[in-house]
C-alpha positions, -999 to 999 in steps of 0.1 A, spaced: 21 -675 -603 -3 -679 -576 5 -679 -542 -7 -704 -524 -29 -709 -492 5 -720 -470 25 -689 -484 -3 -666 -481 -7 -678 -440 31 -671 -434 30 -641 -451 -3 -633 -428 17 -644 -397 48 -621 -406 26 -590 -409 9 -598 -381 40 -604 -359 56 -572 -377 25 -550 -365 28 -562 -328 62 -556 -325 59 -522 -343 27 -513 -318 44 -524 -284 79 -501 -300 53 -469 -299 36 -477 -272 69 -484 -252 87 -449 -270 49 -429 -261 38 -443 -225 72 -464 -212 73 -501 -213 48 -502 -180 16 -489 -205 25 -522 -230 1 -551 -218 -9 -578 -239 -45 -561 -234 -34 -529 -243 -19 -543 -277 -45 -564 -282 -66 -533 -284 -42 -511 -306 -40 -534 -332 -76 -545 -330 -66 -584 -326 -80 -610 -297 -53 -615 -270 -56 -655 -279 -42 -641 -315 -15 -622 -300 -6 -650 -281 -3 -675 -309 27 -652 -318 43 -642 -287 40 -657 -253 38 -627 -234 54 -592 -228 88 -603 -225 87 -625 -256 76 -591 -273 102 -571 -260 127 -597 -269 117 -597 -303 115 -557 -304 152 -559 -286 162 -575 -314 151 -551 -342 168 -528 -322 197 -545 -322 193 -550 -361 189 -514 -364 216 -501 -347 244 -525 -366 234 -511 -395 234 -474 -385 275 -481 -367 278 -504 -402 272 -469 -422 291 -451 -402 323 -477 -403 317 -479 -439 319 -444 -448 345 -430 -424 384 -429 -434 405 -437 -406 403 -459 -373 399 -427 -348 370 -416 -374 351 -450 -373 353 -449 -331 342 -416 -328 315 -422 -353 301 -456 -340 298 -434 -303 283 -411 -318 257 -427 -331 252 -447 -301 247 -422 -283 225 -402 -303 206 -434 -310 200 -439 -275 183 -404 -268 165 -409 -304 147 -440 -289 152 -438 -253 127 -472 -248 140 -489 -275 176 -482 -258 162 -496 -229 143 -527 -238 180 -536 -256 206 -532 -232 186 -523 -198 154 -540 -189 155 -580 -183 152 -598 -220 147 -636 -223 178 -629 -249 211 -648 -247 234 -621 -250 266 -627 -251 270 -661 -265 271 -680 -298 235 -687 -294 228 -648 -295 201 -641 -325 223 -628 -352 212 -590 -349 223 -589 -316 263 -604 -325 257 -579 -356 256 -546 -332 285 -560 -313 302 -570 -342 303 -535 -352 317 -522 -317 346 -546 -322 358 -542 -356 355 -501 -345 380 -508 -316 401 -537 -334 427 -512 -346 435 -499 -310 436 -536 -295 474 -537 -293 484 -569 -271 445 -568 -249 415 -593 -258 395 -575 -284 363 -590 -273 370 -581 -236 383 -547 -247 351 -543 -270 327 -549 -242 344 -523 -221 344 -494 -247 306 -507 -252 303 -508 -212 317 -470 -206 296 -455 -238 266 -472 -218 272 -461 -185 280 -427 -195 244 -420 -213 228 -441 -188 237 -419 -163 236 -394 -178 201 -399 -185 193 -410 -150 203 -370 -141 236 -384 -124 259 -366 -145 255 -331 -160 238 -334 -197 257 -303 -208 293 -325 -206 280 -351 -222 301 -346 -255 331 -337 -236 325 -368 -217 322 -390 -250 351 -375 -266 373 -383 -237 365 -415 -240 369 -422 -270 404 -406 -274 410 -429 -243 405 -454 -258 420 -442 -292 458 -436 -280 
């Protein structure tokens, strides 16, 4: 069956859309977010800026949208790790694991999600569904271990000391050689 003219457009649109947001990610993981410019991605993926803008309104409307393939990505990396483990002290340690190793993997995708300034609603029912995904997968991690405390409020700070621990840890304020020790007390913290 033939596409048609409509289908093939959208279609168009997605890739196009799907190659800025893939160009701005290396650009971003290469040079830091500074080097991506709406010029300088114009260029790399050999469009007119007036194109680029009729999918994104600027910078931040790009690294929103990369944020949220991030976000998409690391759900489903915790989702694997959830899925596959056997018991609940398994899954934690798992899911901070591989948020952790995620976040020196990509350090400016790490950064463009949970650091720099997003036009994102975080936070709130209105949140894109990638980004309630990632947390969704914090919180069913520390459900187990909630006892009589909110689980949201309890989620957000196991999510809140895993951040700040690789944060600055990356920022050289605490020694990158007790950086698993560091994790693993955490998480048996927060395991008890």
């Amino acid at each position: 069956m033939a596409m048609s003219i409509q289908e093939r457009r959208e279609r168009e649109r997605a890739e196009r859309e799907r190659l800025i947001v893939t160009a701005a990610r290396e650009l971003a993981e290469s040079e830091g977010w500074d080097a991506v410019t709406t010029r300088r991605l114009a260029t790399e993926i050999e469009y007119s800026q007036p194109v680029l803008y009729s999918h994104f309104k600027g910078k931040d409307a790009i690294m929103a949208a990369v944020a949220v393939e991030g976000c998409a990505e690391i759900a489903a990396e915790m989702r694997a790790v959830r899925e596959s483990a056997t018991d609940p002290r398994q899954v934690l340690a798992g899911i901070g694991a591989a948020y952790a190793a995620f976040a020196e993997r990509r350090p400016a995708l790490y950064d463009v999600m949970f650091t720099h300034i997003v036009d994102l609603p975080f936070a709130t029912p209105e949140a894109p569904p990638a980004l309630q995904e990632a947390f969704g997968e914090f919180r069913e991690a520390v459900r187990p271990f909630a006892g009589d405390d909110n689980l949201e409020t309890l989620t957000e700070t196991f999510w809140s000391g895993l951040h700040g621990l690789i944060t600055l840890m990356r920022n050289g304020r605490l020694r990158r050689e007790d950086h698993e020790l560091r994790l693993a007390i955490l998480i048996g913290r927060f395991s008890n």
